[in-house]
C-alpha positions in Angstrom: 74.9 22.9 103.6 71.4 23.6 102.8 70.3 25.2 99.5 66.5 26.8 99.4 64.9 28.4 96.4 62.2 31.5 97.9 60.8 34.9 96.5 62.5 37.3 97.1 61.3 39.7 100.2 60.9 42.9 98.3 60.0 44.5 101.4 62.9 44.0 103.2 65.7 46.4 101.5 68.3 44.1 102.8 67.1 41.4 101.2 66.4 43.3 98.0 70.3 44.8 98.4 72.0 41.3 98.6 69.6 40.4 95.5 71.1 43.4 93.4 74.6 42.7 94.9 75.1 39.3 93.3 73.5 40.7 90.4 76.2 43.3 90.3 79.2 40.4 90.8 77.6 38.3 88.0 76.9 41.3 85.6 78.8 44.4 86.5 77.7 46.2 83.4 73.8 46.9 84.7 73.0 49.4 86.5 71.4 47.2 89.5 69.9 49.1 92.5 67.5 48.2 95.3 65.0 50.9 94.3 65.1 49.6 90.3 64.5 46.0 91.7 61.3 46.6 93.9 59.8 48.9 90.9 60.0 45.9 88.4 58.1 43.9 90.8 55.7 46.6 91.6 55.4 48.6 88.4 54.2 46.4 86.1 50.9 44.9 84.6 49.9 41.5 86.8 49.5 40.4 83.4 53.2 39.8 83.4 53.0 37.0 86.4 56.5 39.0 87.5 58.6 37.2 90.2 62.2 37.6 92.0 63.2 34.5 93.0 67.0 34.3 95.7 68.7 30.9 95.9 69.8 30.6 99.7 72.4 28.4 101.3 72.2 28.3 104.8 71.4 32.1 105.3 73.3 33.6 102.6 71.9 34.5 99.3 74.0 33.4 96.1 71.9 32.7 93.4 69.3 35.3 91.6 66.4 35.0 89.0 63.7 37.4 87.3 61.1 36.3 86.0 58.0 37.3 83.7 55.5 36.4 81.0 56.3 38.3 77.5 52.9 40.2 78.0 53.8 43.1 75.9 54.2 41.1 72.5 51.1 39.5 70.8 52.3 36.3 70.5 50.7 34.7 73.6 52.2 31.8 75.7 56.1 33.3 76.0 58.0 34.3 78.9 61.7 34.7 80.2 63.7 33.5 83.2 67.1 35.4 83.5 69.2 33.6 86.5 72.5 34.7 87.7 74.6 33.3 90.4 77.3 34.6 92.6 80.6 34.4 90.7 82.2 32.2 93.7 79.2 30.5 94.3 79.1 28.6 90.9 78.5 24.4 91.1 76.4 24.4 94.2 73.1 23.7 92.3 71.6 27.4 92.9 71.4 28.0 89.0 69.7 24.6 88.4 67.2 25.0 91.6 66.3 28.6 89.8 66.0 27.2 86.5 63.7 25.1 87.7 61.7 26.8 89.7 61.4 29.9 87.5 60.0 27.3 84.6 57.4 26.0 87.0 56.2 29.3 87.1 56.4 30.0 83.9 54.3 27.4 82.7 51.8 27.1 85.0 50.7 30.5 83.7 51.0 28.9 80.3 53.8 29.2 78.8 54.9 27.2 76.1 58.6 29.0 74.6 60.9 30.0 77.1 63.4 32.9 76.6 67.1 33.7 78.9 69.8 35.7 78.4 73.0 33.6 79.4 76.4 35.3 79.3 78.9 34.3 76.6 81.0 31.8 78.2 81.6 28.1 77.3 80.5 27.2 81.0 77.3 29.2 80.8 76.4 28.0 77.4 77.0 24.6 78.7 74.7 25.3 81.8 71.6 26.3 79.3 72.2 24.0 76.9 71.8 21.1 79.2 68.5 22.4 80.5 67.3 22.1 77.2 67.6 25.6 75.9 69.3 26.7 72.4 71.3 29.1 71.5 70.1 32.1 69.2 71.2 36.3 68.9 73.3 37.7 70.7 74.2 41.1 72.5 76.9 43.4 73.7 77.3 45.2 77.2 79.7 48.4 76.8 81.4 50.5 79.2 82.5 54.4 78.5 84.9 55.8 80.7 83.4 59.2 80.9 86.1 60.6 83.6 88.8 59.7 80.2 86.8 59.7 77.4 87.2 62.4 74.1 83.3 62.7 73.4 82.6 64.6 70.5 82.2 68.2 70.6 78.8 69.8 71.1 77.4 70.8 68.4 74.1 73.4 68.0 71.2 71.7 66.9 70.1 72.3 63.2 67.3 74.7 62.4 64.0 73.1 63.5 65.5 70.9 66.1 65.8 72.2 69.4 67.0 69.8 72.4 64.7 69.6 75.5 65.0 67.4 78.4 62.6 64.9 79.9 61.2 66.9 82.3 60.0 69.8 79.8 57.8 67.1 79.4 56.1 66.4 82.8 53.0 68.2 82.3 51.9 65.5 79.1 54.5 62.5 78.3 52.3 61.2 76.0 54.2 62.4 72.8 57.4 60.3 74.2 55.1 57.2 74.9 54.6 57.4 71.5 57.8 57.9 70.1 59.3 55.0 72.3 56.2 53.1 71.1 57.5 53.3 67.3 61.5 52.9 68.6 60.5 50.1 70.9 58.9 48.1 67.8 61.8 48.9 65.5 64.5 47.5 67.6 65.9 44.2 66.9 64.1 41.0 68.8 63.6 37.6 69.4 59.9 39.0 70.5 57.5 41.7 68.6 56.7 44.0 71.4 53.4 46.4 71.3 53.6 49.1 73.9 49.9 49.8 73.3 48.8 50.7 77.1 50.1 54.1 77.8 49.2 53.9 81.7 51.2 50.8 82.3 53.9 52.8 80.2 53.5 55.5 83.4 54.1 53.2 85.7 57.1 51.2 84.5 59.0 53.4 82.7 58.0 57.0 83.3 58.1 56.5 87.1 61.0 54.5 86.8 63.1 55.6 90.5 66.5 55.2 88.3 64.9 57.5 85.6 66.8 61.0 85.4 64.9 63.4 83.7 67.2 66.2 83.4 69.8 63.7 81.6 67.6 62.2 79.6 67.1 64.2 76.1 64.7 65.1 73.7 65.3 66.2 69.8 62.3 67.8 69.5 61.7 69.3 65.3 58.8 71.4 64.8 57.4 70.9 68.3 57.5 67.0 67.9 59.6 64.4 70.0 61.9 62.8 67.1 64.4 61.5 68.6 65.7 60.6 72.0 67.8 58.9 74.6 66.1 57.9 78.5 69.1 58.0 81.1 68.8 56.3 84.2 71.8 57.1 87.2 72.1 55.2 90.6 72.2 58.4 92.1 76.0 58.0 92.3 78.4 58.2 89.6 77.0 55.4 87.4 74.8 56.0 84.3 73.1 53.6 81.9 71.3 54.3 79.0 67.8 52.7 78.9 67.0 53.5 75.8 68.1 55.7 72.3 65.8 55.9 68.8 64.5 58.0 66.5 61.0 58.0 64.9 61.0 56.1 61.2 60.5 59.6 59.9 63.2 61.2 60.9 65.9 58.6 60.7 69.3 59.4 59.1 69.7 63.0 60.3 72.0 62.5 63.4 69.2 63.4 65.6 70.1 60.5 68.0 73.4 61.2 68.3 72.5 64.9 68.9 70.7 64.1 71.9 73.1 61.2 73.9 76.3 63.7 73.3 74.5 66.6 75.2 72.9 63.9 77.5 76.6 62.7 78.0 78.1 66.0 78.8 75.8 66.4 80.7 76.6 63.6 82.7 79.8 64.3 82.8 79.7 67.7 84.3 77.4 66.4 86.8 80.0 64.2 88.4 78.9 61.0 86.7 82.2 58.8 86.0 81.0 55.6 84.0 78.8 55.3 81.4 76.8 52.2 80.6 74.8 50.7 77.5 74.1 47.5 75.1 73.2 47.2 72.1 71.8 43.6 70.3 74.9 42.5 67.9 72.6 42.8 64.9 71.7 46.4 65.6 75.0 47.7 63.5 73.4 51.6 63.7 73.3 51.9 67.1 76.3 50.0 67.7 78.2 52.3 65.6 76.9 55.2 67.5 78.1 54.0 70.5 81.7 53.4 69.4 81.8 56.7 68.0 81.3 58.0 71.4 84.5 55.6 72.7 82.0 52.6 74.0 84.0 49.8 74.7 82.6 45.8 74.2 83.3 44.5 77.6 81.0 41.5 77.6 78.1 39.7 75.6 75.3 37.3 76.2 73.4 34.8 74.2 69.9 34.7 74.3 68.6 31.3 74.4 65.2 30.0 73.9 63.4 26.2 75.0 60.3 25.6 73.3 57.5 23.2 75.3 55.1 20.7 74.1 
């Protein structure tokens, strides 16, 4: 058998199709589509040095990877290499031939500390740990069933707070680059991230082709964005949360919750069936939103981390 580590062709849809498929075998509990795939190679800065790389044995692809330089954080000289391989593919050296090829990349744009999320499992910890890679946080994937699940009532929003979608703001996203500016640095991290450049901001999130803008919601108080939650769909019946926060100065009102219940009924009653999220372990606020809503833990990841020279 013959093994070959390549880029991935992200102009051939097949290609980019049996890329998201073993991603989908590997990690069920992310939205993965062709579209998404392409647009992270294409929508962001070159600073990022992004690549897709497919492990291939004799024709057939069984081994994924994603890679990219940190360039949103201000420490310089980090990057990541996330690799996942077919389920019933495992111990045919894909994930090694990956590893290794995503760190020559890596470094020969000059990185020195290496991040990769590894799922939870003593064989995958075993895998990274060998390669030289240690174990730090760690993360939840959960799962709502939204065909079964009791979400909390609607409720009107409190005076001062109306709830607006996405799309109300097409015309000028700027206020929401802002706001998911402020959430973005809040959240919980092995990395300090600085959304600072609001046209790469355009490109990779707000013309996002998994972005739905009439799911996604808006608390908006006294005409400015305070809270909010960004759905993306698959344009079936799957929907993922990319992300939910509130500005610092509104925290502790509900204002977040507020906006993902009418963003999941709304779901709902468009014929969506599963809804999708995570949440780092550490971030105990969030987390307990989501289980108030009937998320369910179906998997974690650790993130690892190899530091150079």
């Amino acid at each position: 058998m013959t093994l070959i580590v390549r880029d991935l062709r992200i102009e051939d849809r097949g290609d980019v199709e049996r890329f998201a498929h073993v991603r989908h075998l590997a990690l069920p509990y992310v939205l993965w589509t062709a579209e998404a795939i392409r647009h992270s190679l294409t929508g962001t800065a070159p600073a990022a040095r992004r690549r897709a790389l497919v492990a291939e044995e004799d024709g057939e692809v069984i081994g994924t990877s994603q890679v990219a330089l940190l360039h949103d954080s201000p420490e310089p000289g980090q990057g990541y290499l996330n690799v996942y391989v077919h389920p019933e593919r495992l111990g045919r050296g894909a994930g090694t031939g990956l590893v290794r090829a995503s760190e020559e990349h890596l470094i020969a744009h000059g990185a020195t500390k290496l991040f990769s999320w590894v799922l939870d499992t003593p064989a995958d910890r075993a895998f990274a740990e060998r390669h030289g890679y240690r174990s730090g946080r760690t993360a939840h994937f959960l799962r709502l069933d939204l065909t079964a699940a009791a979400l909390p009532p609607l409720q009107p929003p409190p005076p001062g707070v109306e709830l607006r979608t996405l799309a109300d703001f097409a015309n000028d996203p700027r206020p929401l680059f802002a706001l998911d500016a402020e959430t973005t640095s809040d959240e919980p991290s092995d990395v300090d991230t600085e959304l600072a450049d609001y046209e790469a901001w355009l490109r990779s999130t707000w013309e996002h082709p998994s972005l739905d803008r009439e799911l996604s919601t808006v608390a908006v108080v006294d005409g400015r964005p305070a809270a909010f939650t960004v759905a993306h769909t698959d344009g079936s019946t799957r929907y993922a949360s990319g992300m939910t926060g509130t500005a610092r100065a509104f925290r502790g009102r509900g204002l977040a919750k507020l906006a993902k219940n009418a963003s999941l009924h709304r779901a709902r009653a468009a014929g969506l069936t599963e809804a999708l999220t995570g949440n780092d372990s550490g971030n105990g606020p969030m987390l307990a939103v989501n289980q108030w809503f009937g998320y369910e833990i179906r998997a974690t990841e650790v993130r690892y981390v190899r530091e150079l020279g």
